[in-house]
C-alpha positions as CSV (number, residue, x, y, z in Angstrom):
1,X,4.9,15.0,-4.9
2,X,4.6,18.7,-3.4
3,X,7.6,18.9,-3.5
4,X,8.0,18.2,-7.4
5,X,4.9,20.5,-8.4
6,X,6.9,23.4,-6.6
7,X,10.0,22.8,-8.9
8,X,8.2,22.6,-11.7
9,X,5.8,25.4,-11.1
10,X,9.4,28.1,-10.4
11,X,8.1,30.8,-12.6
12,X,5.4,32.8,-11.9
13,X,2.5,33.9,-14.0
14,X,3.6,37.3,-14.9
15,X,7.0,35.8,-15.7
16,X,5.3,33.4,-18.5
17,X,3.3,35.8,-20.0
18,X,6.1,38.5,-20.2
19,X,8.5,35.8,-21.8
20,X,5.5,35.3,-24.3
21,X,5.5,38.8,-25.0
22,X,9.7,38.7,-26.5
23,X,9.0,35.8,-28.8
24,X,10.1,36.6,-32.5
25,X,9.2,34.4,-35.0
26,X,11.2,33.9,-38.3
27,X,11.5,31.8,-41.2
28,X,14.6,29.3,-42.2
29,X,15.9,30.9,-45.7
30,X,19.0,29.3,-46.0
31,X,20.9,26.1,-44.2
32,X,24.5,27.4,-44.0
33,X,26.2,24.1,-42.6
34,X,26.8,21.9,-39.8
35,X,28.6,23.1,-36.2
36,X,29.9,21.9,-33.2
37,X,31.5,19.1,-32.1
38,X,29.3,16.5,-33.3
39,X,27.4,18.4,-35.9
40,X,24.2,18.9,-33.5
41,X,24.0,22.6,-33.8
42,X,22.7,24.1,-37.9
43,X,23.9,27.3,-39.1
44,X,21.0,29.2,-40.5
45,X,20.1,32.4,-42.6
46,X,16.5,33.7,-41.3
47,X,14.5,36.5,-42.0
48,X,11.7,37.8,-39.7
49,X,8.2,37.3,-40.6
50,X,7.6,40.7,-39.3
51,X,9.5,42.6,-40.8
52,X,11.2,40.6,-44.1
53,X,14.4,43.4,-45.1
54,X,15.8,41.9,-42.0
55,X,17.6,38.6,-41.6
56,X,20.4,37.0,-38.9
57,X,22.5,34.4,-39.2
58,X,21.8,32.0,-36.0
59,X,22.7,28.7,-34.3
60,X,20.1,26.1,-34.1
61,X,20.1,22.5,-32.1
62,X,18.0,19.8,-33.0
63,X,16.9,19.2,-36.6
64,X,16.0,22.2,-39.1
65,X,14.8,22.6,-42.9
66,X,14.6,25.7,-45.2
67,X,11.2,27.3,-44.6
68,X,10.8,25.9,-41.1
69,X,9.6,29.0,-38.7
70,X,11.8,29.4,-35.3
71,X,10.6,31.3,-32.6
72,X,13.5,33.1,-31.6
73,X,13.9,34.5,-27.4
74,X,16.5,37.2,-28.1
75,X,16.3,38.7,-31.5
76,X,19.8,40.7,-31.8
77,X,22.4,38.5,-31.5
78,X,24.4,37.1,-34.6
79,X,26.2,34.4,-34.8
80,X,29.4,34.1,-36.0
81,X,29.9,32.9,-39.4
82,X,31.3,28.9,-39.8
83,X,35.1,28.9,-41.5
């Protein structure tokens, strides 16, 4: 059981609370479509809540609705658009 609480407990303090610090929050504008092999993975427009003339187009797994808020890890990457 040690053992398990070690795996689990990898990341440091510091480490949490600086990941905490690079979440960006946005809202779901638009649903673009459906992606991937199965159609898992949403296409979304979404604008930041921060600062609303900006928007990205982004990938999203799991289920997703217009005006649903996503916290977003990395912030500058686009993705490309669906043919």
């Amino acid at each position: 059981s040690q053992v398990k609480s070690l795996l689990i407990n990898k990341h440091t303090d510091q480490e949490i609370m600086e990941s905490a610090e690079e979440v960006t929050y946005a809202r779901v504008t638009e649903i673009i479509g459906k992606t991937g092999s199965r159609g898992g993975i949403s296409q979304v427009k979404v604008v930041f809540l921060k600062d609303s003339n900006r928007s990205l187009v982004r990938n999203i797994k799991g289920p997703v609705r217009k005006g649903d808020i996503i916290a977003l890890m990395e912030c500058e990457r686009e993705a490309r658009r669906l043919r």
